[in-house]
NUKOLKOL-727818 format. One record per residue (C-alpha): x, y, z; residue number from 0. Coordinates in nm, 3 decimals, always signed. Example, Ala and Ser with C-alpha at 12.3 -4.5 7.8 and 13.67 -1.06 7.14 Angstrom:
REM residues 2
<<+1.230 -0.450 +0.780> 0>
<<+1.367 -0.106 +0.714> 1>
***
This chain:
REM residues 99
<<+3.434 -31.720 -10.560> 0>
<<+3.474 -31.883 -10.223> 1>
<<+3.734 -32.100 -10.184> 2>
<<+3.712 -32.395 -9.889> 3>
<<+3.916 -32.657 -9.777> 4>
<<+3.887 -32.992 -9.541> 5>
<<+3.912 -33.330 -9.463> 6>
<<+3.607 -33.349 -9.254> 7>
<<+3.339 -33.557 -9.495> 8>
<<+3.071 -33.365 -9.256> 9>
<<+3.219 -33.036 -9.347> 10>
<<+3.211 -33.061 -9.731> 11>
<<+2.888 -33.192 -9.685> 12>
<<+2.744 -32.901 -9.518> 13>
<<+2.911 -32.645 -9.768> 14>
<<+2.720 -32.814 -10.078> 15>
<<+2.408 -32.767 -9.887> 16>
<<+2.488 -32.442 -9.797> 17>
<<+2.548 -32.356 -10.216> 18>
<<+2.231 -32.469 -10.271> 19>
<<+2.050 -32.167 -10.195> 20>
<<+2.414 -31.945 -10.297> 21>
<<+2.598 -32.075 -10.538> 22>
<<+2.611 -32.082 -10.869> 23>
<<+2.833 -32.369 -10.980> 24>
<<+3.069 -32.570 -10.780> 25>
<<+3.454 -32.691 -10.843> 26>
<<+3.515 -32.938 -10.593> 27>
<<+3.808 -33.203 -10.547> 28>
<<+3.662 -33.442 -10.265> 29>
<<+4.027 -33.670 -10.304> 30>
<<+3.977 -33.997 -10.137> 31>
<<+3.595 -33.902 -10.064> 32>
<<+3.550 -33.952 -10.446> 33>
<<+3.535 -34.306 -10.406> 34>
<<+3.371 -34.355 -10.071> 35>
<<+3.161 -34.100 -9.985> 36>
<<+2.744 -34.212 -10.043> 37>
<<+2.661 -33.877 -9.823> 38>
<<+2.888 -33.631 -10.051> 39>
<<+2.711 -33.746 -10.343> 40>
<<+2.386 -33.753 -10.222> 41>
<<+2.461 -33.384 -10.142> 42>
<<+2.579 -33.249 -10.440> 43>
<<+2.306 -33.472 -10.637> 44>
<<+2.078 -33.188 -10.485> 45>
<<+2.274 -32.901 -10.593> 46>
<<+2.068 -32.765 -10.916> 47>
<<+2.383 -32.561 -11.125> 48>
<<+2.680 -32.725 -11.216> 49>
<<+2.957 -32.935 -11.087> 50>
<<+3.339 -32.953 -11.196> 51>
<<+3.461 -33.308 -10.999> 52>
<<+3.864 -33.200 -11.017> 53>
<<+4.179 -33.443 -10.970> 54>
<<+4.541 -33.329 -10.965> 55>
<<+4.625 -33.650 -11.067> 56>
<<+4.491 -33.879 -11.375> 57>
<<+4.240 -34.072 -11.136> 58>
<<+4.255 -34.370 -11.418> 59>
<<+4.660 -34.389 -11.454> 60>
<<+4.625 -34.528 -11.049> 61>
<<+4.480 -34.858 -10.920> 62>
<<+4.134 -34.970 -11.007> 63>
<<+4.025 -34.888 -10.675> 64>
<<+4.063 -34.504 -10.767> 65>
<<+3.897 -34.561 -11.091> 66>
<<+3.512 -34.590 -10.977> 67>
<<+3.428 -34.215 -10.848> 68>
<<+3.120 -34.139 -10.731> 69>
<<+3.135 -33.810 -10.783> 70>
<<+3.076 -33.837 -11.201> 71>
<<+2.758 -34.007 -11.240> 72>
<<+2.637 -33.635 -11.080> 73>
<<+2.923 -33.423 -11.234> 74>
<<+2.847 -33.175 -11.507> 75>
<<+3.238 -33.242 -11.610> 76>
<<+3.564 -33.369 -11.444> 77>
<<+3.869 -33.273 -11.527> 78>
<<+4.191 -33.461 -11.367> 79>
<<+4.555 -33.482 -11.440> 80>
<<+4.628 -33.149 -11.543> 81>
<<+4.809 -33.082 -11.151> 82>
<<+4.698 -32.767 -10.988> 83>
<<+4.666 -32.560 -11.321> 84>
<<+4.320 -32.766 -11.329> 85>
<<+4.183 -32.556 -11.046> 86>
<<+4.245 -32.223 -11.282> 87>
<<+4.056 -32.416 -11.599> 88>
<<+3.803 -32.547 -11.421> 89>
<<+3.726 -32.176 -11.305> 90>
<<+3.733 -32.055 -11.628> 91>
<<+3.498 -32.273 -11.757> 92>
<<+3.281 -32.282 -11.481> 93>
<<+3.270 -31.887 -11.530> 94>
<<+3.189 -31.950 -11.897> 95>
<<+2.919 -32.176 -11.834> 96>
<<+2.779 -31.993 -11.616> 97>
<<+2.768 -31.645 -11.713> 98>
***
C-alpha cells in the first residue's frame, strides 16, 4: 500500500499515471477536485484495475454543487459518509477485490 497526499491537481495526476504500470487498485479521495477536475478523470479513466472514489462526508447531504462528481462515472465504487473509518473499508475491500 502506498499512501499519498496533496492539493496539487498536477500531483495526483501524475501518481494515477504512475499506478498504471504499478498498481493494482486505487482508493483515492480527490475532495474538491471531485467536481472540477476534467484532467483527474481523464487520468484515472486510463487506469485498467479498480477505483474506490472516497468522501468523509455524505457528498449528497451538501449543496447540489457537491452532488455531480466526476470521479463516479469512472469509479468501480464510492463510498462517502462513513468519516475516516471509510479509508480502512475501502482497503479492505479493495484487498478483497483484488486478491
Amino acid at each position: 500500500i502506498v499512501f499519498r497526499q496533496s492539493n496539487k491537481e498536477y500531483e495526483l495526476i501524475e501518481w494515477v499515471h504512475e499506478a498504471i504500470d504499478k498498481a493494482c487498485g486505487i482508493v483515492i479521495n480527490p475532495a474538491a477536485f471531485t467536481f472540477t477536475s476534467m484532467a483527474l478523470m481523464d487520468a484515472l479513466k486510463m487506469f485498467p484495475h479498480p477505483i474506490f472514489e472516497l468522501h468523509i462526508s455524505n457528498i449528497h447531504r451538501r449543496e447540489p454543487i457537491y452532488h455531480k462528481s466526476l470521479v463516479s462515472p469512472v469509479a468501480t465504487a464510492v463510498l462517502a459518509g462513513l468519516g475516516p473509518r471509510g479509508y480502512a473499508l475501502a482497503v479492505r475491500g479493495m484487498c478483497e477485490l483484488t486478491a
